[in-house]
C-alpha positions as CSV (number, residue, x, y, z in Angstrom):
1,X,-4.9,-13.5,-0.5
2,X,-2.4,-16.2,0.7
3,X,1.0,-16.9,0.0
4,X,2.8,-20.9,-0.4
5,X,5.7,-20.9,-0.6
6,X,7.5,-24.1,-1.3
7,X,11.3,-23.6,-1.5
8,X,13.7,-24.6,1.3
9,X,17.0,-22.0,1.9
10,X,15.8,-18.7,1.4
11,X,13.5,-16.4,3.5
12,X,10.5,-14.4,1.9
13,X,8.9,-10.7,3.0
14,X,5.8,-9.5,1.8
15,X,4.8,-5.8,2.1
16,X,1.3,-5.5,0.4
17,X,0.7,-1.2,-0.4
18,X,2.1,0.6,2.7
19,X,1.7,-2.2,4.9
20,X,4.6,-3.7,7.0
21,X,6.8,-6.8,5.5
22,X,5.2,-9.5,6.5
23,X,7.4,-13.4,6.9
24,X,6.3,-15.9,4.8
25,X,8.0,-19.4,6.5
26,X,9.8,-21.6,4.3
27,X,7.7,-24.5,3.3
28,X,4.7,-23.2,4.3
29,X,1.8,-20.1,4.0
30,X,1.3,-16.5,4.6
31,X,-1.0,-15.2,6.9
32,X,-4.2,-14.2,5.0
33,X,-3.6,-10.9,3.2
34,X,-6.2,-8.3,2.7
35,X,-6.2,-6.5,-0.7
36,X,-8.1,-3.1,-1.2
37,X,-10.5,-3.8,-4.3
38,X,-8.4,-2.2,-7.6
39,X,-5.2,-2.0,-7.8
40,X,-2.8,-3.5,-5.3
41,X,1.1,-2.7,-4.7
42,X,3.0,-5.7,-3.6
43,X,7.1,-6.0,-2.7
44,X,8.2,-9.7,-2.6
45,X,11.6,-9.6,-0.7
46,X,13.5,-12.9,-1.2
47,X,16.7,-13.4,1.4
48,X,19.4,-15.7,-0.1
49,X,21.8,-18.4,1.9
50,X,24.7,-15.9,1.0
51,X,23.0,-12.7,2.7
52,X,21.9,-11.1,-0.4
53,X,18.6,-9.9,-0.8
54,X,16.3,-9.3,-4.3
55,X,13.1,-7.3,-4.4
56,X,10.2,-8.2,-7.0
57,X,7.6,-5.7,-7.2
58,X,4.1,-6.6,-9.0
59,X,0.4,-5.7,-8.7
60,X,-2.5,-7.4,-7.4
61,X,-5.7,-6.7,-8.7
62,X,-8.5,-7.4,-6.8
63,X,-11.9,-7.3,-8.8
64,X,-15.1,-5.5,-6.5
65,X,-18.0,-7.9,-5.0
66,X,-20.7,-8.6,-7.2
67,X,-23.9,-7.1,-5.4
């Protein structure tokens, strides 16, 4: 999985299950993610100009190869 991320003035983490937060740079792309097939546990941390900070917590699915 991969990340853009296309607004300027804020700062983005992504912690993917018990992985560490990872930077996502403004205007640009994750590093390539990997996702255990089922479910997937993902924080989005977004960093404001102001210093405040907002969680967002979703899951990623990721469907199993196809032999």
């Amino acid at each position: 999985m991969q990340i853009n991320f296309t607004a300027a003035g804020v700062n983005l983490r992504l912690k993917v299950n018990n992985g560490p937060f990872r930077i996502i740079p403004a205007l640009g792309s994750s590093n390539t993610i990997a996702l255990n097939v089922g479910s997937n546990l993902a924080i989005l941390r977004v960093f404001s100009t102001d210093g405040s900070t907002v969680d967002y917590e979703f899951t990623l699915m990721r469907a199993a190869p196809t032999p």
